[in-house]
N, C-alpha and C positions, 0 to 999 in steps of 0.2 A: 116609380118602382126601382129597386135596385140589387142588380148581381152581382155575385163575386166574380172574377176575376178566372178563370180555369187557368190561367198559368199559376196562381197560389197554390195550387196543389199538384201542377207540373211539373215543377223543380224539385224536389225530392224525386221523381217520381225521373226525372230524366237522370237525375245522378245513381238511383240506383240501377237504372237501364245501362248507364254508361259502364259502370264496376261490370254488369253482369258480360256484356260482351267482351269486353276487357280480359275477363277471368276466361271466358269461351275462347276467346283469339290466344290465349298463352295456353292454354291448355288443349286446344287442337288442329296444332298444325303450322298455324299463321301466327307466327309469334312476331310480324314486321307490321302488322295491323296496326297498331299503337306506338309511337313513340313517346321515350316517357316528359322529354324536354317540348316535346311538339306538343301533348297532352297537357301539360303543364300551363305554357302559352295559353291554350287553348280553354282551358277552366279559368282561367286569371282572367282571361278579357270577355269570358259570360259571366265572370263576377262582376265585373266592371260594368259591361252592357246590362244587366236586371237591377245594378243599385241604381243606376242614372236613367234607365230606363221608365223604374217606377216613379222618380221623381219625373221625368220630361209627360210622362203618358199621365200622372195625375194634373200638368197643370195644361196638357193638351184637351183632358176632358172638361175640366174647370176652364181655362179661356180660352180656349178656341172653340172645343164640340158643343159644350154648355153655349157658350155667347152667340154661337153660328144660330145654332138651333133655337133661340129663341127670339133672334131676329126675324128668321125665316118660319118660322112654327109659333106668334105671337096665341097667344089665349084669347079668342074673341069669343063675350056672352057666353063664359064657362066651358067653351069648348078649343081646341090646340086647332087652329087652322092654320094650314100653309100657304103665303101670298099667292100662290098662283090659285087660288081659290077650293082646293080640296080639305079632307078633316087628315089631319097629322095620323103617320100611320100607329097603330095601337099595337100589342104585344100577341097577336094570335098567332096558332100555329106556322100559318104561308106565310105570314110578316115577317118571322124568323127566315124562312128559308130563301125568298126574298132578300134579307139584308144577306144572307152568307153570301148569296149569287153575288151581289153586288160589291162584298167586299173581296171575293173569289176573284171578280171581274178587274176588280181597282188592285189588286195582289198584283197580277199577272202585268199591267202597265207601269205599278212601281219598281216590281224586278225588271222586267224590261228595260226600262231607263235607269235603272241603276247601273245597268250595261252598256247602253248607246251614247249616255251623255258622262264624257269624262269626270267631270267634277263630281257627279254621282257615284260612277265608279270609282274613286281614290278614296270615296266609305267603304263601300261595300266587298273592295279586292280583301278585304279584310277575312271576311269570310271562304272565300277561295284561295286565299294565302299557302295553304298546308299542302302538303304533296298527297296528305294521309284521307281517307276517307271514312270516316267512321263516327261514329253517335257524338265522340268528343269532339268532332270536326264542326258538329251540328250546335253547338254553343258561343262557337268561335265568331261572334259577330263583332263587326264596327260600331264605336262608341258615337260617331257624330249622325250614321244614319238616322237616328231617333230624331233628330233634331229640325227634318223635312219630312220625315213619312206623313205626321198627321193630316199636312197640306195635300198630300195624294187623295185623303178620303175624307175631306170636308165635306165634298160635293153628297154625302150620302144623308148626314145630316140635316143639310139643304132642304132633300126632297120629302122629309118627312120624318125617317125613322130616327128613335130616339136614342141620344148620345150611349147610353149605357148598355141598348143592344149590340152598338156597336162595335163597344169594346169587348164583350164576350165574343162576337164575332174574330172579332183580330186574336182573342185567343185560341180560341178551336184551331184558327190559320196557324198559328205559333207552333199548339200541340201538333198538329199534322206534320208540317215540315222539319220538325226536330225530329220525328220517327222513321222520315225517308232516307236520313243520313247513315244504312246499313248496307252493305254488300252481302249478307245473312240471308237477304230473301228473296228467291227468283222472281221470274214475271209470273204476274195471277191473272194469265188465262183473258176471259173478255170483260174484267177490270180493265185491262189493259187501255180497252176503247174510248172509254172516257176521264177515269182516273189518272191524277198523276203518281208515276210509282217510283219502287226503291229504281229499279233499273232507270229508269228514265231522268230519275234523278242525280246516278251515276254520270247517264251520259251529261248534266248540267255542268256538273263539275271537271267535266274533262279537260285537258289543254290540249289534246287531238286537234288538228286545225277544221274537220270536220262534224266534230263536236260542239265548238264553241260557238256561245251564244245561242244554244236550244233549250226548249223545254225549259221555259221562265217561268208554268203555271205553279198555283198554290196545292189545293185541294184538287181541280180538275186539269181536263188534259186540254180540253175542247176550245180554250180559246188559242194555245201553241196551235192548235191542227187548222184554225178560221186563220189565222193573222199569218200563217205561214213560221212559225220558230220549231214545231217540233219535228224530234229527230226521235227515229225508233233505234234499240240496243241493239246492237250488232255483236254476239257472241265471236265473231273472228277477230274482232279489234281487239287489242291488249290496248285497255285504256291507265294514263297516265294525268294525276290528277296536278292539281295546282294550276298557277297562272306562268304566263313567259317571260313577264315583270317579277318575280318575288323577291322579298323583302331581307332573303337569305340571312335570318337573324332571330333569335327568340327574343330578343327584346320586345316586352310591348309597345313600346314608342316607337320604337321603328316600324312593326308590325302597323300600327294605327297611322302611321304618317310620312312612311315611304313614296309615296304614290303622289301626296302631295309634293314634296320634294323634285319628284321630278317632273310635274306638273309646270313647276317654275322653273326647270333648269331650260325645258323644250319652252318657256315662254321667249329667252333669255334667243335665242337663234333666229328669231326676226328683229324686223324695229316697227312691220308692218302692225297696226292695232286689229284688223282682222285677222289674221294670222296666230294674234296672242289669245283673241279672244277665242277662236276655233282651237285651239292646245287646252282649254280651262273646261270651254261646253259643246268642243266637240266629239265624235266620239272615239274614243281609247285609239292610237294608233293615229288616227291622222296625224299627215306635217305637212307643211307648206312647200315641200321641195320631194315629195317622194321617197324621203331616206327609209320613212319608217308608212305601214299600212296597217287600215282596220282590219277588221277579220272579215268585213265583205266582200273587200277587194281583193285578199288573202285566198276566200273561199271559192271566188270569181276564178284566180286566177287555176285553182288547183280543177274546177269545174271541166273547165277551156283545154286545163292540159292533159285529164282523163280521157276527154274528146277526142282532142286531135292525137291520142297515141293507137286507135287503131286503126285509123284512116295512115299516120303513118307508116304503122308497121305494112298494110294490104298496098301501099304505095311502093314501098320496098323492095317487097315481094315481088309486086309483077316487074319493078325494072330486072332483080336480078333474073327473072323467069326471059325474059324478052333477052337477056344477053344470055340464054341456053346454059345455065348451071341452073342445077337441080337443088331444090330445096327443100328442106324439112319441115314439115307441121309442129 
């Protein structure tokens, strides 16, 4: 059986989304929404990522999803059975919602680690590159991510469902998450509880030190809130998007291969081979001497120093009370 593709009819469909706010943000108000060099950027390398895209994803489904799945899912006596002895799953209604879960499940591990492990992240900063947040921001991806995602969700194949479900699956993911990239639309209410939303999706993008690294999911919220990532929008924060690394440049090339760059410069400051190897896959920010820190340890530290600041100010307080001057609430 075979289906189209729901991003063949996304991209019109995101370009004319992108003009319509574009036209809304200059005509009411927020005319710093869009930049037009930063836009520009940012349409060039989803031109780039959908032409290389369709060729990597057509020969991911050809030899790898095809080839997995018919190792794993041989035809025995007319019928698709999978080595661990079940029948191959078939295209019924729950089979569908089933594969989304499952590709909803594997979304959230491969954002994830596009985050935690450096050499993942020097693709992906791609997409967080831009200071700007906006639909056109939502296009702006990395050209070499394609080139490992399929290896994320081979395992789906594996268990049964068939390659082609798949891939409409990873569309729906695509359509979804290019429509989260607005500031246009509040929080909705007790959506909130399981969905992932435009706000939540804000906070992903932030470079707030308390922001970073939350709310990795796709379509749902629920596995950020089980594994511990998500972070809820906090209307007091004036959130500040992009990365602490950027590429400070519209060039696409640099844009796409900054990150490696300095991948190898921080290789370049040991001679230790553990040390090179943790700068390449370990994650964003480690160093072998402290100079430089993740955002765990980052977040750790901001944690500890939230803490101890009202233990010390009530410490303060009673000495200056104990030496009889009077103090102010």
């Amino acid at each position: 059986m075979e289906f189209t593709n729901p991003l063949v009819y996304g991209v019109p469909v995101f370009l004319g989304m992108i003009l319509l706010e574009l036209t809304y943000s200059k005509t009411h108000g927020q005319k710093d929404l869009y930049q037009w060099k930063d836009l520009t950027s940012s349409l060039l390398l989803g031109i780039g990522s959908a032409v290389l895209g369709a060729l990597v994803k057509t020969i991911a489904v050809i030899l790898i999803f095809n080839f997995v799945y018919e190792i794993f899912n041989p035809v025995v006596d007319g019928v698709r059975m999978n080595i661990f002895g079940y029948e191959s799953f078939g295209y019924a209604w729950y089979v569908w919602i089933l594969c989304m879960l499952a590709d909803d499940f594997t979304y959230y591990w491969f954002h994830r680690q596009n985050h935690m492990v450096r050499f993942f992240w020097a693709a992906h900063i791609v997409h967080h590159s831009s200071d700007n947040f906006n639909l056109g921001t939502a296009i702006r991806n990395g050209w070499f991510t394609i080139l490992y995602k399929p290896f994320f969700y081979v395992w789906i194949v594996m268990i049964g469902f068939p390659p082609e479900m798949l891939v409409v699956c990873l569309g729906i993911e695509a359509l979804w998450q290019f429509q989260l990239h607005s500031q246009y639309i509040p929080k909705l209410g007790i959506f909130e509880k399981f969905i992932n939303t435009h706000t939540m999706h804000q906070v992903h993008h932030a470079r707030n030190l308390e922001y970073m690294d939350k709310n990795h999911g796709g379509i749902l919220n629920i596995f950020d809130r089980i594994f511990g990532t998500w972070k809820e929008y906090d209307e007091n924060i004036d959130i500040e998007y992009g990365v602490s690394t950027p590429p400070n440049s519209y060039n696409l090339w640099v844009i796409l291969s900054h990150e490696y760059k300095n991948i190898w410069e921080d290789t370049k400051k040991s001679r230790n081979w553990r040390h090179k190897f943790m700068y390449v896959f370990g994650p964003p920010g480690w160093s072998h001497d402290g100079s430089t820190k993740t955002v765990k340890e980052m977040q750790k530290e901001l944690m500890e120093s939230q803490k101890l600041k009202p233990a010390a100010t009530v410490v303060r307080k009673k000495s200056v009370i104990e030496k009889g001057v009077a103090v102010e609430n």
